[in-house]
mmCIF file of the C-alpha atoms, coordinates in Angstrom:
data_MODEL
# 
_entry.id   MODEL 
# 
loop_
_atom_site.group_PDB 
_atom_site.id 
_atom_site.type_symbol 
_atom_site.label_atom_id 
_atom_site.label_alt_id 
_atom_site.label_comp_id 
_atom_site.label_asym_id 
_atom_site.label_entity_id 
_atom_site.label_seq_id 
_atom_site.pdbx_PDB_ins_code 
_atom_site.Cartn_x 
_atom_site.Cartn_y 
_atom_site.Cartn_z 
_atom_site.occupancy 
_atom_site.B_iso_or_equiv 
_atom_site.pdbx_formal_charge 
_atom_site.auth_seq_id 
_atom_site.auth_comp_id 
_atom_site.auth_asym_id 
_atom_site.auth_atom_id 
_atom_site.pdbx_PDB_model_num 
ATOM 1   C CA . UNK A 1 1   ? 137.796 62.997 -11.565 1.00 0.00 ? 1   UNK A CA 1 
ATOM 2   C CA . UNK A 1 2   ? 137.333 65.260 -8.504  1.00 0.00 ? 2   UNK A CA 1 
ATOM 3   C CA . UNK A 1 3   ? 137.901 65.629 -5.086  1.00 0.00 ? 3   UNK A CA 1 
ATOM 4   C CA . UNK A 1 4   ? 135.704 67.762 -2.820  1.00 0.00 ? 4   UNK A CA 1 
ATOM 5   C CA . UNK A 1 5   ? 135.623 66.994 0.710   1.00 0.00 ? 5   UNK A CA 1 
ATOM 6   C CA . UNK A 1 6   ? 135.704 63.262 0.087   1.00 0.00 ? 6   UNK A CA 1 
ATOM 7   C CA . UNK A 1 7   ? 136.969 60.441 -1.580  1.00 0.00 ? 7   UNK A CA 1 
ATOM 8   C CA . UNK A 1 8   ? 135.384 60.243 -5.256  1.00 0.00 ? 8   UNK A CA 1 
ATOM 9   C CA . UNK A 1 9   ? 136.283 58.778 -8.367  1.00 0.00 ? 9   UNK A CA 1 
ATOM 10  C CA . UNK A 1 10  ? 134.414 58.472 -11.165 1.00 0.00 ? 10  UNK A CA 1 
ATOM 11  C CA . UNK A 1 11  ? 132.468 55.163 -12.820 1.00 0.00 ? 11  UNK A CA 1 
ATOM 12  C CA . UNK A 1 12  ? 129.094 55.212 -15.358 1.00 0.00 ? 12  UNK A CA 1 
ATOM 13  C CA . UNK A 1 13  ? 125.635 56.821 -14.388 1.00 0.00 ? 13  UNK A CA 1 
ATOM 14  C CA . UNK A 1 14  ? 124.752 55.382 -10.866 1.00 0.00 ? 14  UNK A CA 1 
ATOM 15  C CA . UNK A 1 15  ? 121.477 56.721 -8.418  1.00 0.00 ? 15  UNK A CA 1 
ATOM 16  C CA . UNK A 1 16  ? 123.546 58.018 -6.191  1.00 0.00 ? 16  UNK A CA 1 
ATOM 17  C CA . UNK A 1 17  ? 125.365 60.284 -8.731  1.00 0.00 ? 17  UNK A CA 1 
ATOM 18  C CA . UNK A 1 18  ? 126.014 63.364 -9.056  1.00 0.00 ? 18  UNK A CA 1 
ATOM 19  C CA . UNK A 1 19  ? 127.366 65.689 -12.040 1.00 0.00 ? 19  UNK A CA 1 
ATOM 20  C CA . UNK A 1 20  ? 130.370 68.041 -11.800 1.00 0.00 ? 20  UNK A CA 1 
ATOM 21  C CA . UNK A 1 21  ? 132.054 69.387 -14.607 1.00 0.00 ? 21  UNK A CA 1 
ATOM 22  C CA . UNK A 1 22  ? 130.532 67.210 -16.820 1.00 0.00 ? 22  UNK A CA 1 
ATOM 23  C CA . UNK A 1 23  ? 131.486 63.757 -15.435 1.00 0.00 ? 23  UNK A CA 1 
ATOM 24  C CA . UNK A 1 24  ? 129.982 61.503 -13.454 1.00 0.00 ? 24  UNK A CA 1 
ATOM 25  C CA . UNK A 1 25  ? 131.189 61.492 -9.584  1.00 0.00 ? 25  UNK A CA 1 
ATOM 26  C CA . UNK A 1 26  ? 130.063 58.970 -7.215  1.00 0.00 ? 26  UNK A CA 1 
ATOM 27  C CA . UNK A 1 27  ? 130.607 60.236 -3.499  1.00 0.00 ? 27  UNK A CA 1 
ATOM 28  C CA . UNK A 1 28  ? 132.149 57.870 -1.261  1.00 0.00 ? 28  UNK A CA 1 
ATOM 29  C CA . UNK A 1 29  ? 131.058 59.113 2.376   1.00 0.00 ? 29  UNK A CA 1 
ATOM 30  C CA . UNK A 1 30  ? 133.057 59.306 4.983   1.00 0.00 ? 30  UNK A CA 1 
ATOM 31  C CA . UNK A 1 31  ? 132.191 59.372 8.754   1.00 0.00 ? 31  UNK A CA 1 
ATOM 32  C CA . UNK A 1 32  ? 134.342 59.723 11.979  1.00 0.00 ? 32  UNK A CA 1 
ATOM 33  C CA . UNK A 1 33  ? 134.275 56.008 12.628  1.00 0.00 ? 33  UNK A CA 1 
ATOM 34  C CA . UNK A 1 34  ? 136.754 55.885 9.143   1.00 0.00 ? 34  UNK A CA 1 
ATOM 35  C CA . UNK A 1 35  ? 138.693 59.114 9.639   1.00 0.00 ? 35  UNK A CA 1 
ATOM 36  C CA . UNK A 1 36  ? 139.652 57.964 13.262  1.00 0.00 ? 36  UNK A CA 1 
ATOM 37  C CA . UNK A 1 37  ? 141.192 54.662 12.292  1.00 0.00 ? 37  UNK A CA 1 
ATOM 38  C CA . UNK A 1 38  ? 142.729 56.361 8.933   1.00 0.00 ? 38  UNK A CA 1 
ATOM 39  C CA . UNK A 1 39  ? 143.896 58.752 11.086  1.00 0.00 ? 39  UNK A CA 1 
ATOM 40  C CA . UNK A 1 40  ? 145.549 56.700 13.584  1.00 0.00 ? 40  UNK A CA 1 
ATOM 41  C CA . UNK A 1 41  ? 147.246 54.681 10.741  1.00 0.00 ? 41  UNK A CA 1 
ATOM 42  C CA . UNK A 1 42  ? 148.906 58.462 9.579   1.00 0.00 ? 42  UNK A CA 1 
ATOM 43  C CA . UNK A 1 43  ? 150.486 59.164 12.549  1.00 0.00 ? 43  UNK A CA 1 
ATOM 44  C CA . UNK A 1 44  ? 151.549 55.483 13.273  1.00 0.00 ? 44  UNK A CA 1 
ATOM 45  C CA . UNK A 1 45  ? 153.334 55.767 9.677   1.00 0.00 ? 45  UNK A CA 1 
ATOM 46  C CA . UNK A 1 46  ? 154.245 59.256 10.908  1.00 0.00 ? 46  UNK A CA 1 
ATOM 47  C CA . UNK A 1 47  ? 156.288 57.747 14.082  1.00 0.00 ? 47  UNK A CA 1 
ATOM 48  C CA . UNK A 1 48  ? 157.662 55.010 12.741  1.00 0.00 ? 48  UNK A CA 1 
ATOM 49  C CA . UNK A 1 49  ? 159.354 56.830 9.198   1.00 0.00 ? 49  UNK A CA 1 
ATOM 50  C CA . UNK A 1 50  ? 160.611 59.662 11.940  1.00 0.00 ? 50  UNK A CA 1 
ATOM 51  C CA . UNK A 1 51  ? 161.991 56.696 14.465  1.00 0.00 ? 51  UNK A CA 1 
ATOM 52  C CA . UNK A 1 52  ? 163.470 54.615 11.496  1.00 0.00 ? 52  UNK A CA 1 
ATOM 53  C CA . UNK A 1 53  ? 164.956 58.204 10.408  1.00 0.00 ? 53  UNK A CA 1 
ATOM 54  C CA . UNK A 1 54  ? 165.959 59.266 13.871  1.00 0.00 ? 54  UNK A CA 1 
ATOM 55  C CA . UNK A 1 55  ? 168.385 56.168 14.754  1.00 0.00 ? 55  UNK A CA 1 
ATOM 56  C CA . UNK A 1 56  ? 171.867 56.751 15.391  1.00 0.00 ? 56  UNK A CA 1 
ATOM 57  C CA . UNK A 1 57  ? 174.096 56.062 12.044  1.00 0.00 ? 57  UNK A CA 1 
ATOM 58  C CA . UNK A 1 58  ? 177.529 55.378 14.094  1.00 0.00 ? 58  UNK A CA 1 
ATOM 59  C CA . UNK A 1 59  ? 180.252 55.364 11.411  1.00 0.00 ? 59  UNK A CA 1 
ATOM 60  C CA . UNK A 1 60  ? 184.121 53.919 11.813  1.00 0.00 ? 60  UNK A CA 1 
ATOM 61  C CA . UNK A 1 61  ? 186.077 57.191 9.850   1.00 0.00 ? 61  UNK A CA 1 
ATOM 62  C CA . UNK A 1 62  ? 189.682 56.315 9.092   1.00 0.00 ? 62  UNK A CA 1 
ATOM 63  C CA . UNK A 1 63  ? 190.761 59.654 10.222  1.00 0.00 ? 63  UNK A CA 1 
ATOM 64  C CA . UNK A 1 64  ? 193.134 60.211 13.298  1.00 0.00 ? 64  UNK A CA 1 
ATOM 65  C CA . UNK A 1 65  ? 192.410 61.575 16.309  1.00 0.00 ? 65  UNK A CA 1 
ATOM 66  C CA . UNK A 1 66  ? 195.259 63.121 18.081  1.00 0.00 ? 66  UNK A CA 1 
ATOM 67  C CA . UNK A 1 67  ? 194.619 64.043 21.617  1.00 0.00 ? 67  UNK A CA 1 
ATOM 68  C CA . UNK A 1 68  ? 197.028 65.433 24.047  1.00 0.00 ? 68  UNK A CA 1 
ATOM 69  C CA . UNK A 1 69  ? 196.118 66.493 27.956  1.00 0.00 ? 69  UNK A CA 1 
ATOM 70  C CA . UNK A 1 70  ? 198.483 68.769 29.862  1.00 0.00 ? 70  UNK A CA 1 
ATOM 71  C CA . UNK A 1 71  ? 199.491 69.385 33.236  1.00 0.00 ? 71  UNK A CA 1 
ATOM 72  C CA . UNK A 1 72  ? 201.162 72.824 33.836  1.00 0.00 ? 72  UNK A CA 1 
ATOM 73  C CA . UNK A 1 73  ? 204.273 73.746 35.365  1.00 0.00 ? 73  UNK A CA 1 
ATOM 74  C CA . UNK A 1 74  ? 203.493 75.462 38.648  1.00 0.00 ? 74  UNK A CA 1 
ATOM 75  C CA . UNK A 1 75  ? 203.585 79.733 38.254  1.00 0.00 ? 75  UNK A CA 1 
ATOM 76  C CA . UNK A 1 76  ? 202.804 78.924 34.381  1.00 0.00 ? 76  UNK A CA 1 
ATOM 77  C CA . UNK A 1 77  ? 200.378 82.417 33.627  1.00 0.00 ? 77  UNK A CA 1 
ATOM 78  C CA . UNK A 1 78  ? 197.164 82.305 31.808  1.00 0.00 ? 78  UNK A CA 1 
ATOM 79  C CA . UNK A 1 79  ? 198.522 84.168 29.244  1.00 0.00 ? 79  UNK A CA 1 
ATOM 80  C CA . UNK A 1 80  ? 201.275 81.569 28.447  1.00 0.00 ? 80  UNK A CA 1 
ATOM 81  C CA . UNK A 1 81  ? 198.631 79.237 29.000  1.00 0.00 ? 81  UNK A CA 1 
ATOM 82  C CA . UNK A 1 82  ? 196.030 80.642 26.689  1.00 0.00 ? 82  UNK A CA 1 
ATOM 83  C CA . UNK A 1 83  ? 199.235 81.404 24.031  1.00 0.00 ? 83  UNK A CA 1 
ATOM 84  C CA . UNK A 1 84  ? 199.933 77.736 23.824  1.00 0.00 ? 84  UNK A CA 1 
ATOM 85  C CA . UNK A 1 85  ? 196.439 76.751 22.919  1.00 0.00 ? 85  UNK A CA 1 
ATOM 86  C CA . UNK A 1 86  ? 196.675 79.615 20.500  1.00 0.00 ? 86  UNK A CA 1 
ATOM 87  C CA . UNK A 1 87  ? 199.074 78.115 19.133  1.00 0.00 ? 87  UNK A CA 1 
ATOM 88  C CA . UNK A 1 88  ? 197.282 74.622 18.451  1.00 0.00 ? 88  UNK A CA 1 
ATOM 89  C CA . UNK A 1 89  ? 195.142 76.340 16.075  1.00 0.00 ? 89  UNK A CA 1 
ATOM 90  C CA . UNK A 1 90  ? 197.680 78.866 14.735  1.00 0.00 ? 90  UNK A CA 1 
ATOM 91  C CA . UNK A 1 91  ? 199.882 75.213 13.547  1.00 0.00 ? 91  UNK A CA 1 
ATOM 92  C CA . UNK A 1 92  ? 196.388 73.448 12.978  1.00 0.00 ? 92  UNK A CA 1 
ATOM 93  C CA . UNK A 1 93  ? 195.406 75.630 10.237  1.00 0.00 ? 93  UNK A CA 1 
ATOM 94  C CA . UNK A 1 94  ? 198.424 76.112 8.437   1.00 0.00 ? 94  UNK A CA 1 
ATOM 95  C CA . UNK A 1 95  ? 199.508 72.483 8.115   1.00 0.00 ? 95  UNK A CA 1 
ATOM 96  C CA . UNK A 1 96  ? 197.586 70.614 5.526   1.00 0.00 ? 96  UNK A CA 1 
ATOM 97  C CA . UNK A 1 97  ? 195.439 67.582 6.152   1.00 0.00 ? 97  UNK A CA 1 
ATOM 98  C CA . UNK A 1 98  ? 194.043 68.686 9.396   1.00 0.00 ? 98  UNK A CA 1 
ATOM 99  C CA . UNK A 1 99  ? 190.137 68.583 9.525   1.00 0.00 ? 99  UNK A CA 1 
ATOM 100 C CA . UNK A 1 100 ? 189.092 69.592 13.074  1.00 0.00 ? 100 UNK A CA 1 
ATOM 101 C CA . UNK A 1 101 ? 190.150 70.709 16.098  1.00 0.00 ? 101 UNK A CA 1 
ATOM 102 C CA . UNK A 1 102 ? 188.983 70.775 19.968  1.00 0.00 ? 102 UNK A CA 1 
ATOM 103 C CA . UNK A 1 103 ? 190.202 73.192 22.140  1.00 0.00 ? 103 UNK A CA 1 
ATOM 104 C CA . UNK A 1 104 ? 188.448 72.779 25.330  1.00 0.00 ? 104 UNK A CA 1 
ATOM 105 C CA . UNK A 1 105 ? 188.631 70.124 27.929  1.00 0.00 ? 105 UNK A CA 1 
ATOM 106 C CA . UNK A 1 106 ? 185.288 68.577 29.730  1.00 0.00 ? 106 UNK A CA 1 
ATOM 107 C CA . UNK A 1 107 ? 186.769 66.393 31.838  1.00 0.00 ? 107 UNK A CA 1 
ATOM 108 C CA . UNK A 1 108 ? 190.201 65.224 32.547  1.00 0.00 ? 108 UNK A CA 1 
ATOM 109 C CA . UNK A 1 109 ? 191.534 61.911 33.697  1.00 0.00 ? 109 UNK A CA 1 
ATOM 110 C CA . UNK A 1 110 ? 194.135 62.306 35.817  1.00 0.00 ? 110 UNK A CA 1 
ATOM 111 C CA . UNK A 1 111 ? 192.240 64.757 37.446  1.00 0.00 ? 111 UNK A CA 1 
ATOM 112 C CA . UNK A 1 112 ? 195.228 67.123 38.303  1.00 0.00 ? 112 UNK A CA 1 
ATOM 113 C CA . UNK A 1 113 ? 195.725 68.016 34.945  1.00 0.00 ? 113 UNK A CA 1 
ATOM 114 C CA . UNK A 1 114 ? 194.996 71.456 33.784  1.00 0.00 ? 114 UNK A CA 1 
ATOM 115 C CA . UNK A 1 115 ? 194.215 71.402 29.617  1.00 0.00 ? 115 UNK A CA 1 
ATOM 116 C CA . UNK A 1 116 ? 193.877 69.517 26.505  1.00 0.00 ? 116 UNK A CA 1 
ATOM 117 C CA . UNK A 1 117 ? 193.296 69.830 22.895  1.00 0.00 ? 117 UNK A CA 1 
ATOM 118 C CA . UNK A 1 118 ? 192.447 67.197 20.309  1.00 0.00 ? 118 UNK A CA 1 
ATOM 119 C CA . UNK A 1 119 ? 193.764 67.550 16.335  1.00 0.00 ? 119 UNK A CA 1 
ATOM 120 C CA . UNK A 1 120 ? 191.512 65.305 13.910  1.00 0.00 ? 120 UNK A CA 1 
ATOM 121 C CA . UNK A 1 121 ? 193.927 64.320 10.872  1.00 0.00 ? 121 UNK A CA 1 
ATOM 122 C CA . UNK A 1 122 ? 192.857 63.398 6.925   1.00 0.00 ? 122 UNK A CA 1 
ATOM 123 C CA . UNK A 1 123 ? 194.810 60.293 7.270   1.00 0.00 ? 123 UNK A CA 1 
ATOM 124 C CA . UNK A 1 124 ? 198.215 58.935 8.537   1.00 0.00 ? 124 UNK A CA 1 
ATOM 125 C CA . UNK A 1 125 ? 200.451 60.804 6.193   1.00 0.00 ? 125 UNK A CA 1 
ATOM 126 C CA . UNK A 1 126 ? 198.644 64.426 7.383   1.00 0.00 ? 126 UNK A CA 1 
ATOM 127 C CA . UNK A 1 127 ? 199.335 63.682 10.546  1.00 0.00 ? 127 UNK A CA 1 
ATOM 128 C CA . UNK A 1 128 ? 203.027 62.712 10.263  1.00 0.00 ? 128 UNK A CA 1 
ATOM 129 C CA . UNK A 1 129 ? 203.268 65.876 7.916   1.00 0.00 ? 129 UNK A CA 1 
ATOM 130 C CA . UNK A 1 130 ? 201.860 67.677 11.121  1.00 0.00 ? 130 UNK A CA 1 
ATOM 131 C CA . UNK A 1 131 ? 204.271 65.887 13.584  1.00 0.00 ? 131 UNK A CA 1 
ATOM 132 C CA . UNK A 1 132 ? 207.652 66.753 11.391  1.00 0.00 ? 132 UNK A CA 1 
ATOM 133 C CA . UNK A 1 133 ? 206.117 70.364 10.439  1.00 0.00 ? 133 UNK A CA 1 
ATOM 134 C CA . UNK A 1 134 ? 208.811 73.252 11.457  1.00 0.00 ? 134 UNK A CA 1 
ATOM 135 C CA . UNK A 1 135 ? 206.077 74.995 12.512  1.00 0.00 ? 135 UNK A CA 1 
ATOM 136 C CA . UNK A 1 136 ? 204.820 72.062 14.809  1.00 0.00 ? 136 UNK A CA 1 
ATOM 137 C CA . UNK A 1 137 ? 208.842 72.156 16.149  1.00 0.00 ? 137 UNK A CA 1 
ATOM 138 C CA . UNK A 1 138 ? 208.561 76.172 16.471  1.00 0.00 ? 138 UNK A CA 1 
ATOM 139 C CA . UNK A 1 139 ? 205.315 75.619 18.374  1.00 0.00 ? 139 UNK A CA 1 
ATOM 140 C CA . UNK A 1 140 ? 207.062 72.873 20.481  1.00 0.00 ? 140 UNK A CA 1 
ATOM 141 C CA . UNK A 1 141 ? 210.004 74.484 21.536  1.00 0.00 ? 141 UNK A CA 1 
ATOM 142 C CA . UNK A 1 142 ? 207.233 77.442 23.387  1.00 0.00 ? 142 UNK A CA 1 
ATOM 143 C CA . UNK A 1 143 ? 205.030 74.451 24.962  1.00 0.00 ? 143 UNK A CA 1 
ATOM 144 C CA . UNK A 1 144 ? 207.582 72.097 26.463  1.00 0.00 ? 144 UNK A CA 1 
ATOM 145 C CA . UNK A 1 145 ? 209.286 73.895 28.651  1.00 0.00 ? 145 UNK A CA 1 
ATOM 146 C CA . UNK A 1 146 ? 205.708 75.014 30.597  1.00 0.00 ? 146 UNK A CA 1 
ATOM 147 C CA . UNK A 1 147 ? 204.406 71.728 30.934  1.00 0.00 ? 147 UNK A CA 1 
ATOM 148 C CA . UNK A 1 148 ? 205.312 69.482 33.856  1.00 0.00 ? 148 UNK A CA 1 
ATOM 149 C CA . UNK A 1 149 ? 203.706 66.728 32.271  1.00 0.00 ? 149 UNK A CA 1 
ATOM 150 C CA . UNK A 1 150 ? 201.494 65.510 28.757  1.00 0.00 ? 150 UNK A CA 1 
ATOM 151 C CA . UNK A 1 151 ? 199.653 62.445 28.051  1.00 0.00 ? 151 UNK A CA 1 
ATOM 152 C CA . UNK A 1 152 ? 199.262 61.693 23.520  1.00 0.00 ? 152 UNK A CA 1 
ATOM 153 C CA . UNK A 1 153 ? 197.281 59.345 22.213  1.00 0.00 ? 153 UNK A CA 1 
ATOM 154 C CA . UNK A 1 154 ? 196.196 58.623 18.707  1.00 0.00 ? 154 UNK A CA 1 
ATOM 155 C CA . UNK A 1 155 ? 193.145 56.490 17.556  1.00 0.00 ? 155 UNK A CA 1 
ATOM 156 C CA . UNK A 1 156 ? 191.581 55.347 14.648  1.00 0.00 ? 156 UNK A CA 1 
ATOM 157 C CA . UNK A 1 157 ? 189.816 52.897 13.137  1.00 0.00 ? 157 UNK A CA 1 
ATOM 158 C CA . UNK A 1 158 ? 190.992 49.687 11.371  1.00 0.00 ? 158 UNK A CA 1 
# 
């Protein structure tokens, strides 16, 4: 069986035959009034497989999210600042279990504070491991004494 330019398929020795290759091909015709409508049905498919693909898949993780906002001490300097944050990551990476972290705030409630980061944990015993770390204590010990005041939560899902 063949197919040159339009649909064909092959069948015995009909009028409206034609040879190629040695078999019998019937030609099926096929005008704009049926490639308009087939065509149509394409992109409908099209659409529809791309919408069905494109919904949001919103998942429950069991990780923890630990997420702390800061308000400075007045006269705190950027560089303390930005060595605190350093920090974060510094303790982040070195303490096991941690998957992610966010360094930059977009937008802080109370509005008069200054910072926060967020620490995404494997599970409940990473991020107690992170919480009774030395080096979350040596971190600690730089950071309290330049904030004025913090808000921590953690959240998770059931």
């Amino acid at each position: 069986m063949l197919f040159y330019g339009a649909f064909a398929y092959t069948h015995p020795r009909a009028s409206n035959d034609i040879e190629r290759h040695g078999e019998n091909v019937m030609q099926i015709p096929t005008t704009y009034a049926t490639k308009g409508p087939a065509a149509a049905l394409l992109a409908v498919a099209l659409f529809a497989g791309g919408y069905v693909a494109g919904q949001n898949r919103v998942g429950q993780p069991k990780t923890i999210i630990h997420v702390v906002e800061i308000k400075w001490l007045p006269g705190v300097s950027d560089d303390q600042k930005a060595r605190v944050l350093a920090g974060v990551k510094d303790v982040a990476a070195r303490v096991p279990g941690v998957t992610n972290v966010w360094m930059k705030a977009d937008r802080l409630e109370p509005r008069d504070f200054n910072a926060a980061f967020a620490i995404e944990f494997r599970d409940r015993a990473a991020a107690d491991a992170y919480a009774e770390s030395s080096l979350h204590d040596a971190w600690d010990k730089q950071y309290v004494p330049l904030r004025a005041a913090s808000v921590s939560i953690q959240v998770t899902n059931p």
